[in-house]
PABA-249239 format. One record per residue (C-alpha): residue number from 1; residue in one letter; z, x, y. Coordinates in pm, whole numbers, padded with zeros to 5 digits. Layout:
% PABA-249239
 pos code     up   east  north
 NUM    A      Z      X      Y
...
//
This chain:
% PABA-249239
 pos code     up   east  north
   1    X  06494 -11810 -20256
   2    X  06524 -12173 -20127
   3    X  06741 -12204 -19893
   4    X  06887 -12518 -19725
   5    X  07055 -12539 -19374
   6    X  07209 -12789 -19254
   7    X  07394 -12859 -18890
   8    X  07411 -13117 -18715
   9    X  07292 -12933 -18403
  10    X  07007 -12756 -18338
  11    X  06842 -12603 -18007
  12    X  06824 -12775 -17756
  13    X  07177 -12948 -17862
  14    X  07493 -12778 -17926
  15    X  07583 -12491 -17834
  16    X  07604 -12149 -18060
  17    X  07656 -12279 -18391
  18    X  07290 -12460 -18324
  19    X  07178 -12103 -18214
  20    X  07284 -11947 -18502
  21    X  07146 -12186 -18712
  22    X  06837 -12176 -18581
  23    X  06749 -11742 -18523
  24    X  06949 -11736 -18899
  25    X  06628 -12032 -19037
  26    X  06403 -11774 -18858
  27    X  06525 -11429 -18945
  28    X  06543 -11592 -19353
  29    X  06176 -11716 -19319
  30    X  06045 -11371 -19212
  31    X  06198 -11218 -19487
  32    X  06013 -11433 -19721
  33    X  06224 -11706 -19811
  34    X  06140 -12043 -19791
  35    X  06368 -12202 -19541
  36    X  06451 -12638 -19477
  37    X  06679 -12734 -19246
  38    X  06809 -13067 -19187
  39    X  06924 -13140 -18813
  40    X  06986 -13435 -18581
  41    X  06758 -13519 -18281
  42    X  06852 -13745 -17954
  43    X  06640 -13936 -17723
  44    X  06336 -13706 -17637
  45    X  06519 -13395 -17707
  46    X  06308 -13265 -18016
  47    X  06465 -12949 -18230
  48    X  06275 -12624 -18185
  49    X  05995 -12568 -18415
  50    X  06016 -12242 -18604
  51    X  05687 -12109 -18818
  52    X  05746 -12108 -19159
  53    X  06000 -12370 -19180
  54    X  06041 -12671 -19218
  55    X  06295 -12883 -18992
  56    X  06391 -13231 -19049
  57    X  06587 -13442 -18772
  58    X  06752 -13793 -18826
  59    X  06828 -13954 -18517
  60    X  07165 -14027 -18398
  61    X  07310 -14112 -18073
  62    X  07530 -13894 -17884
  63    X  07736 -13839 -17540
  64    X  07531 -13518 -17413
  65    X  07344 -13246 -17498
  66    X  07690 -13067 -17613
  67    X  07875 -13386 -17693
  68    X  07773 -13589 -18008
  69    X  08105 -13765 -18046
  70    X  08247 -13897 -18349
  71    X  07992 -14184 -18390
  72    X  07694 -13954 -18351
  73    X  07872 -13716 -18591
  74    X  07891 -13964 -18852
  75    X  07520 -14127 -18831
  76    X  07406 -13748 -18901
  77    X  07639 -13717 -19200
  78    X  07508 -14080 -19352
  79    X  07149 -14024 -19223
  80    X  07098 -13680 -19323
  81    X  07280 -13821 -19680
  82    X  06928 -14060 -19733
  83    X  06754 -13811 -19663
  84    X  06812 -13539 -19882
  85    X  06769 -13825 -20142
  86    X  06450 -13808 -20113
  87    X  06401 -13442 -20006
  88    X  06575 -13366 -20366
  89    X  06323 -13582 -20566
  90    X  06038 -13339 -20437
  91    X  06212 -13006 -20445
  92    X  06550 -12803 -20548
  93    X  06741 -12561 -20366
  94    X  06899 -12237 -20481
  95    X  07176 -12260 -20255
  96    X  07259 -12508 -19956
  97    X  07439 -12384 -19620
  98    X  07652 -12548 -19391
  99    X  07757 -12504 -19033
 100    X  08068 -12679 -18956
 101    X  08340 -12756 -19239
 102    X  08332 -13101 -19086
 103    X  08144 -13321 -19039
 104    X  07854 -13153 -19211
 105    X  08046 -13001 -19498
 106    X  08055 -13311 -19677
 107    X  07681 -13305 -19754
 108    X  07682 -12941 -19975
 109    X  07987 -13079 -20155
 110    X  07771 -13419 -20228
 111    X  07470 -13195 -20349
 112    X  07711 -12978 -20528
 113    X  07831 -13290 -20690
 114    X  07506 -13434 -20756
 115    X  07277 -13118 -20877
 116    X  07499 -12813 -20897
 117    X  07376 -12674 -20583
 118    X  07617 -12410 -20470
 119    X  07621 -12376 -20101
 120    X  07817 -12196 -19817
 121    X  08037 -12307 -19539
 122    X  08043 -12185 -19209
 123    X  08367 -12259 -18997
 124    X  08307 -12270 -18605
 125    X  08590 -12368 -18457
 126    X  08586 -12730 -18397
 127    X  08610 -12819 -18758
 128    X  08921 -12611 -18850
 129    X  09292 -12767 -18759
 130    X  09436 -12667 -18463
 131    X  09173 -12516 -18271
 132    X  09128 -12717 -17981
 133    X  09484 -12747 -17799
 134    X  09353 -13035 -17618
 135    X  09237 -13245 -17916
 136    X  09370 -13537 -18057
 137    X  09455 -13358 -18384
 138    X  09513 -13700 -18593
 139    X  09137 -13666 -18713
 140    X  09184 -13327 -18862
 141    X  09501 -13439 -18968
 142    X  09369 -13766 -19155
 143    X  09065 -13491 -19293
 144    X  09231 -13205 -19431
 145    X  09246 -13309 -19789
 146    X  08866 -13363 -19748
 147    X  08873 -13019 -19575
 148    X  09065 -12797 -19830
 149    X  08825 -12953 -20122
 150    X  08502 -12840 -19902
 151    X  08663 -12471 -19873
 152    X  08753 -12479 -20199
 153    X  08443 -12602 -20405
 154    X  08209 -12354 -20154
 155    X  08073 -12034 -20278
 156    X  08205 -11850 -19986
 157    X  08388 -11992 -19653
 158    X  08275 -11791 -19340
 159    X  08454 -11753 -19040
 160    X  08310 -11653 -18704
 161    X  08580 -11459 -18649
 162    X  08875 -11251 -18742
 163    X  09118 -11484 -18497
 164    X  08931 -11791 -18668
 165    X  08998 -11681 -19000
 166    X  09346 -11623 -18963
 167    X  09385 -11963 -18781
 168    X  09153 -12148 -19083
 169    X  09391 -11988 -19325
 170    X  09685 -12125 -19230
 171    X  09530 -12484 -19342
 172    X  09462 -12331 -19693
 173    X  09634 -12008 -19783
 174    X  09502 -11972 -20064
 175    X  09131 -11938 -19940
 176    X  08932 -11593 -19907
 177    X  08738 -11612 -19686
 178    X  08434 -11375 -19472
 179    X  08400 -11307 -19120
 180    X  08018 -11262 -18968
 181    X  07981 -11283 -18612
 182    X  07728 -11478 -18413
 183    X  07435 -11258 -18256
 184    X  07248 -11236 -17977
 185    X  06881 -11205 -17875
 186    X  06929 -10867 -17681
 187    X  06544 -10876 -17555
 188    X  06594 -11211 -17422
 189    X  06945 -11167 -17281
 190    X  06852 -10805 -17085
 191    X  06955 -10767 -16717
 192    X  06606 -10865 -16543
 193    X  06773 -10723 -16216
 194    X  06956 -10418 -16249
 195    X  07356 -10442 -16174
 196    X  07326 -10175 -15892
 197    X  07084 -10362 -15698
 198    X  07214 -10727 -15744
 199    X  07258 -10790 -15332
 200    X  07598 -10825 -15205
 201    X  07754 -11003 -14984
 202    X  07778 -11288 -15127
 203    X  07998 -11167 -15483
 204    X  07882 -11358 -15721
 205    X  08111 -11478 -16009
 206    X  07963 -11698 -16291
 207    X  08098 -11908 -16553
 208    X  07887 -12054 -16823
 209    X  08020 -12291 -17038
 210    X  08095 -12674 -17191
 211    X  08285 -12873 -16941
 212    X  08536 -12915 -17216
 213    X  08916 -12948 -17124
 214    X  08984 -12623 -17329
 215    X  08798 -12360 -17149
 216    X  09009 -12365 -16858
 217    X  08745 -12394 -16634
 218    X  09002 -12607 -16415
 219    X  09229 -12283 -16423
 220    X  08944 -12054 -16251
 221    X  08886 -12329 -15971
 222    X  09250 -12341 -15919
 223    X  09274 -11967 -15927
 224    X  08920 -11884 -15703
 225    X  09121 -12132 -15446
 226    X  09377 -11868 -15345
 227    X  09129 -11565 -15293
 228    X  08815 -11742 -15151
 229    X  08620 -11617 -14875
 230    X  08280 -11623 -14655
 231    X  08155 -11352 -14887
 232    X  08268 -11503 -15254
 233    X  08103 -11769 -15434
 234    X  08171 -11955 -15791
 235    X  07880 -12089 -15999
 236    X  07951 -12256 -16280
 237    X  07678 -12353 -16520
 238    X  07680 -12584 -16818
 239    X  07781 -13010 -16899
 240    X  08040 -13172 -17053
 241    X  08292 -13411 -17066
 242    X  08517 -13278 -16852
 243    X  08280 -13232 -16552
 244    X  08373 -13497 -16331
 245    X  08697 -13403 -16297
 246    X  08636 -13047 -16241
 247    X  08463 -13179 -15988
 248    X  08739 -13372 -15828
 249    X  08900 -13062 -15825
 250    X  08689 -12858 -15662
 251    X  08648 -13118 -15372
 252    X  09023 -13179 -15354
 253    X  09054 -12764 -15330
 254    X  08807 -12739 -15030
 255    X  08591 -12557 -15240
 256    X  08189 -12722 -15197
 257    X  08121 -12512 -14945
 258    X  08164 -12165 -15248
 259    X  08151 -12361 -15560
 260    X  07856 -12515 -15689
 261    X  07792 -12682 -15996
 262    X  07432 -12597 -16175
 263    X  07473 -12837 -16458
 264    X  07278 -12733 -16757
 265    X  07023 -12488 -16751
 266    X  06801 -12423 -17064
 267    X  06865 -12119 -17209
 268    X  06574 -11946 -17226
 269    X  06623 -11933 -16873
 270    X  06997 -11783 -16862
 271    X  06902 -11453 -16850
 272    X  06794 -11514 -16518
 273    X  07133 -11692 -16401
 274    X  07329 -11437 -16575
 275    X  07133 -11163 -16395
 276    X  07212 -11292 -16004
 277    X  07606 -11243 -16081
 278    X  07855 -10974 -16016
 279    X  08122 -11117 -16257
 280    X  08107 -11343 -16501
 281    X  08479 -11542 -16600
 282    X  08618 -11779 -16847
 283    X  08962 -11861 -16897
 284    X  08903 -12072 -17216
 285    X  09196 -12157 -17441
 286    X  09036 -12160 -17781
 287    X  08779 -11986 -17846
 288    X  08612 -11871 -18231
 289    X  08399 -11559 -18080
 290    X  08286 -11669 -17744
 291    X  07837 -11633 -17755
 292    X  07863 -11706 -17362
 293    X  08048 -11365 -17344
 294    X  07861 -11144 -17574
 295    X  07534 -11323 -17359
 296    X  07668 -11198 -17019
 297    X  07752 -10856 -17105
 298    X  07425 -10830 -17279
 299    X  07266 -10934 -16932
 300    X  07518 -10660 -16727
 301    X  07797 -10856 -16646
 302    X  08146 -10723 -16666
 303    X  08349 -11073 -16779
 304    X  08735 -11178 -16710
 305    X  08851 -11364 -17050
 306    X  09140 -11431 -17277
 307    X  09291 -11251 -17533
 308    X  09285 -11542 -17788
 309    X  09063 -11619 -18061
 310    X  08777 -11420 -18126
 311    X  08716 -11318 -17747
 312    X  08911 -10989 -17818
 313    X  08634 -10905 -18072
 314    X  08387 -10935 -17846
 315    X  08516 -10795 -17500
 316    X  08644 -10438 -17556
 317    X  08988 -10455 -17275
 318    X  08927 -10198 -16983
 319    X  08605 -10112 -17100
 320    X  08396 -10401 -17105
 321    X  08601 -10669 -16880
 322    X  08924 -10775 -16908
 323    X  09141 -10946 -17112
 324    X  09425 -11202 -16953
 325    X  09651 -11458 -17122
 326    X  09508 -11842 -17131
 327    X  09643 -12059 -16874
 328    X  09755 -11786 -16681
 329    X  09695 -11843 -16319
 330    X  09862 -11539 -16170
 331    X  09701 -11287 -16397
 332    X  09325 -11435 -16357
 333    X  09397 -11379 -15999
 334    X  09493 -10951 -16057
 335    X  09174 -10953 -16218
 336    X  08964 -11083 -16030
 337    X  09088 -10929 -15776
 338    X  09102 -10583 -15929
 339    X  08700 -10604 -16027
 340    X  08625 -10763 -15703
 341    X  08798 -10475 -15487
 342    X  08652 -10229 -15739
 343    X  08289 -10227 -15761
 344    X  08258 -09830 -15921
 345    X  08469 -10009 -16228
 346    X  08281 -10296 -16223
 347    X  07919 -10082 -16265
 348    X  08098 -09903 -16538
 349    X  08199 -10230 -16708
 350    X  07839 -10344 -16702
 351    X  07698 -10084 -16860
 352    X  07931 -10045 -17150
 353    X  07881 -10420 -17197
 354    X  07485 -10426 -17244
 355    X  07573 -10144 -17483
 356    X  07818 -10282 -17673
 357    X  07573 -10656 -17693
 358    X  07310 -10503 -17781
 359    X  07418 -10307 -18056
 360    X  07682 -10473 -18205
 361    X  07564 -10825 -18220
 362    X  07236 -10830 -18368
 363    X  07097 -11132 -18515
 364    X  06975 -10902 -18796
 365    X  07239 -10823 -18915
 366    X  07379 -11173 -18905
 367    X  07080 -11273 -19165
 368    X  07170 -10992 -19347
 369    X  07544 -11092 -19389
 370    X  07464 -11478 -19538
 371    X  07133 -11326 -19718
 372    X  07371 -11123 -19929
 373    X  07634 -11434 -19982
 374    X  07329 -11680 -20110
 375    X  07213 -11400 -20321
 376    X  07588 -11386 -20506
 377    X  07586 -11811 -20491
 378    X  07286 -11802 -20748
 379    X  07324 -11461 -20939
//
């Protein structure tokens, strides 16, 4: 089968939908298929080269690594347009594949237009209405006629999530949609240092994440204020737009002497980051499934997050972390104060996390879920 991908984010930009985009290109090559992605690229960050398939980036600017902002979005969508001109002159597809409703969906409806291609649509979060409490929602708003026509000329719409689903489907009721979860790479997220002898004092809690408004990153600094001591520190990891003023925060909470700020760290070399912590916490306030989570329970780490979105379908309450209500100072401090007073429930937590990551959120069985949607597309 011929497959096409197409996202405008690949590794080392984005975040998991360019994951997923790129261990789904590989895990579809080594089952024989003949894989082409189309990507963006910025400045000297090149997209990772996978054997066996072939990856084409048009250059666009962007804000960061995880920000490409709507200009950068745009110069993909008309860039990557050329291209597959003359991509399509040389070679068909069976079926085309899109991560991201917008802005990339509008590329599989144009080759659907243009040569019948049928293609897929994934739905991450970003690109479905409502999602992001903090954004300006006048884009989406503006969109959603273009939206509803991408959901409803695809083969099959696929959420990454149960809670995503039921959010996407209150833009079109009328759509059916699937639900396949984003994987993990279990042998590279694997606790490199065992939870039981990760040194103490200091506790370690980590956060890994965007700096974007909506992860409430500014709600864990507010909350780690209040409990703080000699023998507690708070490392977040990760870039954004939001940074500086977490930041500000932090300084004008007396907090750089506990708190310190990593910035972004590739992520082949997470595993390590993830494996000096104790607890790993993130208050976000949207969230489709939450890869950061299912990462750092893969790596031992029993996590503090919200019961919104898909987080609940990755973090089993009381077994694997716990589960508190977004924005919600008061119960992010019970518990992290409950795991940090508790460190027999915290080893417990660990282990049923790797468990539970490694088993449950296999990439293979991610390839296996869109293998058997392209096969239906074309049969």
């Amino acid at each position: 089968m011929r497959i096409l991908l197409l996202n405008y984010e690949f590794p080392p930009l984005g975040g998991g939908a360019g994951r997923a985009t790129y261990h789904l290109a590989r895990g579809l090559a080594e089952s024989g298929h003949e894989v082409h992605v189309v990507t963006s690229k910025w400045r000297e960050h090149e997209p990772w080269q996978i054997e066996g398939v072939t990856i084409d980036a048009v250059e666009t600017t962007r804000k960061g690594i995880h920000d490409c902002g709507l200009k950068g979005a745009a110069q993909y969508v008309l860039r990557a347009r050329e291209l597959l001109r003359r991509i399509i002159r040389e070679k068909s597809f069976d079926v085309s594949h899109s991560f991201f409703s917008l802005p990339t969906g509008p590329l599989s409806l144009w080759l659907k237009n243009k040569i019948g291609v049928p293609y897929i649509v994934s739905l991450r979060g970003s690109d479905v209405p409502g999602y992001d409490p903090y954004a300006e929602q006048i884009t989406h708003r503006l969109l959603l006629p273009l939206t509803r026509r991408i959901w409803q000329k695809a083969h099959r719409v696929v959420a990454l999530s149960e809670g995503l689903k039921e959010l996407a489907q209150k833009a079109l009721p009328s759509c059916e949609m699937d639900v396949i979860y984003n994987g993990i790479d279990a042998s590279l997220f694997r606790p490199l240092v065992p939870y039981e002898e990760r040194p103490t004092p200091p506790l370690r809690i980590l956060c890994v994440s965007r700096l974007l408004e909506r992860k409430g990153i500014h709600v864990l600094l507010e909350t780690f204020s209040r409990i703080v001591t000699p023998d507690l520190t708070l490392t977040i990891v990760g870039e954004g737009n939001y940074e500086q003023r977490l930041r500000q925060l932090a300084k004008a909470l007396n907090l750089d002497a506990s708190v310190s700020f990593a910035g972004y760290i590739p992520n082949e070399k997470l595993a390590q980051v993830y494996s000096e912590g104790h607890i790993f916490a993130l208050p976000t306030e949207a969230e489709s499934f939450g890869i950061v989570f299912a990462e750092a329970m893969a790596c031992e780490l029993p996590v503090i997050g919200t019961n919104i979105g898909g987080v609940p379908e990755v973090v089993r309450e009381g077994q694997d972390g716990l589960l508190i209500p977004p924005a919600d100072a008061d119960a992010l401090e019970a518990a992290l104060l409950h795991l940090i007073e508790d460190e027999p429930l915290r080893t417990k937590m660990a282990h049923n996390a790797r468990q539970r990551a490694e088993t449950c959120f296999t990439w293979d069985a991610v390839v296996n879920g869109y293998e058997q949607l392209y096969f239906s597309a074309i049969s």
